[in-house]
N, C-alpha and C positions, 0 to 999 in steps of 0.2 A: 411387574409389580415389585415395590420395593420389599426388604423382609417385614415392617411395619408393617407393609399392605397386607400381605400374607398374613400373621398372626390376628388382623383385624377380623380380615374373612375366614380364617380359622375361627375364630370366638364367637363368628357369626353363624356359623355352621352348627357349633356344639350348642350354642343356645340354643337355635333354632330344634335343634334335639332331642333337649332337655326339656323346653319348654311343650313339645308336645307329647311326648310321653307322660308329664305330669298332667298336662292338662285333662290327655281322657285318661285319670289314674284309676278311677273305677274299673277299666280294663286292663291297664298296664301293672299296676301295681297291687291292687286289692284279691285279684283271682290266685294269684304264687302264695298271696299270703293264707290265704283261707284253704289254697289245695294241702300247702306244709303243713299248717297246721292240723289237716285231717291225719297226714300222715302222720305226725305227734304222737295225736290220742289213739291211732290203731295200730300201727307199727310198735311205735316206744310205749305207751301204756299200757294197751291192754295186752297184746303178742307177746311185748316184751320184758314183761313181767312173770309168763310163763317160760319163755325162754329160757332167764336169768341173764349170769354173765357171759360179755363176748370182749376175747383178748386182754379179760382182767379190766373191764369196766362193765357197767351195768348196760342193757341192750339200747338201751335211751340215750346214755352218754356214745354209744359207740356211734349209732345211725344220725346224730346230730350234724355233726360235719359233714356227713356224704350228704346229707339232706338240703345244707345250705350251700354248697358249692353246687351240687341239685340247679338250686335257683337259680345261683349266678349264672350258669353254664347256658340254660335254657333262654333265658331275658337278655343275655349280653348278644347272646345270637339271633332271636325273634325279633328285637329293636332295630338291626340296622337290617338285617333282610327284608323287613318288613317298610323301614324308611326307603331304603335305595332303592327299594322295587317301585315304591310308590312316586320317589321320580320317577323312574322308566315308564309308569305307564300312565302317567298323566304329564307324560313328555316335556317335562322339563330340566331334562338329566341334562339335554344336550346345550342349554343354554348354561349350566356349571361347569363342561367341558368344553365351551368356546371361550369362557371367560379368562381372565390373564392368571385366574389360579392356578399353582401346581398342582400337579397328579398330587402328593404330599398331602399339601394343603385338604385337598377334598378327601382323601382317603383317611386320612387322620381325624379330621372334623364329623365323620362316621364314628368311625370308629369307637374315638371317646364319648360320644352319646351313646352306644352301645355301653362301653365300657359303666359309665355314669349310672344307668339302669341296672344293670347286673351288681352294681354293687350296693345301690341303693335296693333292691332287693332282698342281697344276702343279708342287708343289715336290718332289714323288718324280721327275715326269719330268725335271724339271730336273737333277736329284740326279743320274737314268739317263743324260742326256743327257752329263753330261761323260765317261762312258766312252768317247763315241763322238769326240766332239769339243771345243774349247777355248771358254769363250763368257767375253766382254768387252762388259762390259752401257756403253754409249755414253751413254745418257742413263737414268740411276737414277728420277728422278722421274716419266718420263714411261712408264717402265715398267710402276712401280708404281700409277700412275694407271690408267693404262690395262684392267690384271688388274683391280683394284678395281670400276671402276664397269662392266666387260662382263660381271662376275662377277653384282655386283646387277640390272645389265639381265638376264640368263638367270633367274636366281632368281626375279625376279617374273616374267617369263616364265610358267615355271614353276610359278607359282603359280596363273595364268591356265589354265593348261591342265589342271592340277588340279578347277579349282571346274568346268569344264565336261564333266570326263570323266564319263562315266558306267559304266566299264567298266576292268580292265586294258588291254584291248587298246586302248582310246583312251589310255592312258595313254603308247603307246611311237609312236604315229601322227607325233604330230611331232617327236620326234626321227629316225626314221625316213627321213618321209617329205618332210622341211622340212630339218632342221638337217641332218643329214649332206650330203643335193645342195649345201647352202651353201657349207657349210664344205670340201667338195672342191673346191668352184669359184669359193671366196672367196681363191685366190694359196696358198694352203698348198704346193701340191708346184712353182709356176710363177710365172714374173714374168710379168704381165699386158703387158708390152713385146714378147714373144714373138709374142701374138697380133695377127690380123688388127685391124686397125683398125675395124671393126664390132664384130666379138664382142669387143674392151678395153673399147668403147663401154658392150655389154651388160655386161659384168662391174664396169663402174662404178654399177649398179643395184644387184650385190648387199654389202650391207651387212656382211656377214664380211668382205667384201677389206678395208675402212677398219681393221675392229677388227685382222683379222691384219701389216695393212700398221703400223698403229699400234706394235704392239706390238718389230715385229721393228727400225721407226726405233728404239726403244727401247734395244735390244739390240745391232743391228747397226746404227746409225746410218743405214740405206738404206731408203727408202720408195718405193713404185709410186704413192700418190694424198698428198694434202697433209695431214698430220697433223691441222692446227687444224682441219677439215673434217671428219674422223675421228670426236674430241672432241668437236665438236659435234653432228654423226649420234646418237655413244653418248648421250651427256647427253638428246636430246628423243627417244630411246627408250626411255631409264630415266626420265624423268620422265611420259612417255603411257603407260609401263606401269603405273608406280605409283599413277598418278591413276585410271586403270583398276580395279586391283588393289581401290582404297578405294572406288570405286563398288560395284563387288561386295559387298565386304563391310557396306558401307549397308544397301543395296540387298536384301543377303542371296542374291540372285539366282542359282537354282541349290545353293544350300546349304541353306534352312529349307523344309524337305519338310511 
């Protein structure tokens, strides 16, 4: 295929992405919105109101951003594991691996429909979140970097856990039973300052705290771990995912039955 060809079937792909995730949005996009905003009003208003302040902001302003990368983290990865699987098992994966696309081509065109969801996401909660509270994004570019590329790290994620499942019910394993313990105890409802000096120790293991710490310097200008450290965590997990990702699909491995 020529590169025209490729970009066509690229854009065929993300459509095809885009368009069914909006389609049933009552599932895709309505349930993140209404679970965030519970956590809003129980987390940030009523909790954390008793709380008071956390890291020199009010506990609403602080749990905002762990809350909406929350979203994104979750949707950018249940979108394509839940697409690619759903080639796999209505067997039509192996008719988009005979075709003259590239590994590229087809792995990208996931991807970004992941990508597209998760961020279409963050921005309803975003959208939700200024009912509760006022948000004055500090550093614009470093924001936007940051959603971008946690986004593509999850998505091939994502996509990894797809080519291995063999079932729905492996399908929701790790989000489950991975992503969520993470993401609760990646700094989301807590400044890692609070904790004992062991368990800060251990919470500097898990890899959520950098992406959520990243994002809220972003936002709220205040970090728990060092940004540039952050970025570069994300970066050589999106890049060992993606190089992953094209072995697979080499490979075929787990896909050509």
């Amino acid at each position: 295929m020529t590169a025209a060809e490729q970009w066509i079937a690229f854009y065929t792909i993300v459509r095809k992405e885009i368009r069914r995730f909006m389609r049933i949005w009552m599932q895709t996009l309505l349930p993140p919105a209404i679970t965030m905003s519970l956590y809003f009003v129980i987390f940030g208003a009523l909790i954390g109101s008793r709380i008071g302040q956390m890291g020199g902001f009010t506990y609403m302003e602080f749990v905002v951003p762990g809350l909406i990368m929350m979203s994104v983290i979750t949707n950018a990865y249940s979108n394509v594991v839940s697409s690619f699987f759903g080639a796999k098992f209505q067997r039509f994966v192996e008719e988009i691996l005979v075709s003259p696309m590239s590994n590229n081509t087809v792995l990208w065109g996931f991807v970004i429909g992941g990508v597209a969801r998760g961020l279409l996401v963050g921005l309803i909660v975003t959208m939700l979140s200024l009912f509760f509270t006022t948000l004055h994004i500090q550093h614009i570019g470093i924001t936007i970097a940051i959603v971008l590329m946690t986004s593509i790290m999850f998505s091939l994620a994502g996509f990894i856990n797809a080519v291995f499942a063999n079932n729905f019910d492996d399908v929701s394993i790790v989000p489950v039973f991975v992503l969520t313990p993470l993401t609760y105890l990646g700094g989301v409802f807590y400044s890692i300052d609070l904790l004992p000096e062991f368990w800060a120790g251990v919470s500097r293991l898990n890899p959520m705290l950098y992406i959520v710490n990243a994002f809220r310097y972003g936002v709220l200008g205040t970090s728990d771990v060092n940004v540039v450290t952050a970025f570069i965590m994300v970066g050589v997990f999106t890049l060992a995912a993606y190089a992953y990702c094209m072995y697979l699909l080499r490979s075929g491995t787990r896909l050509r039955q």
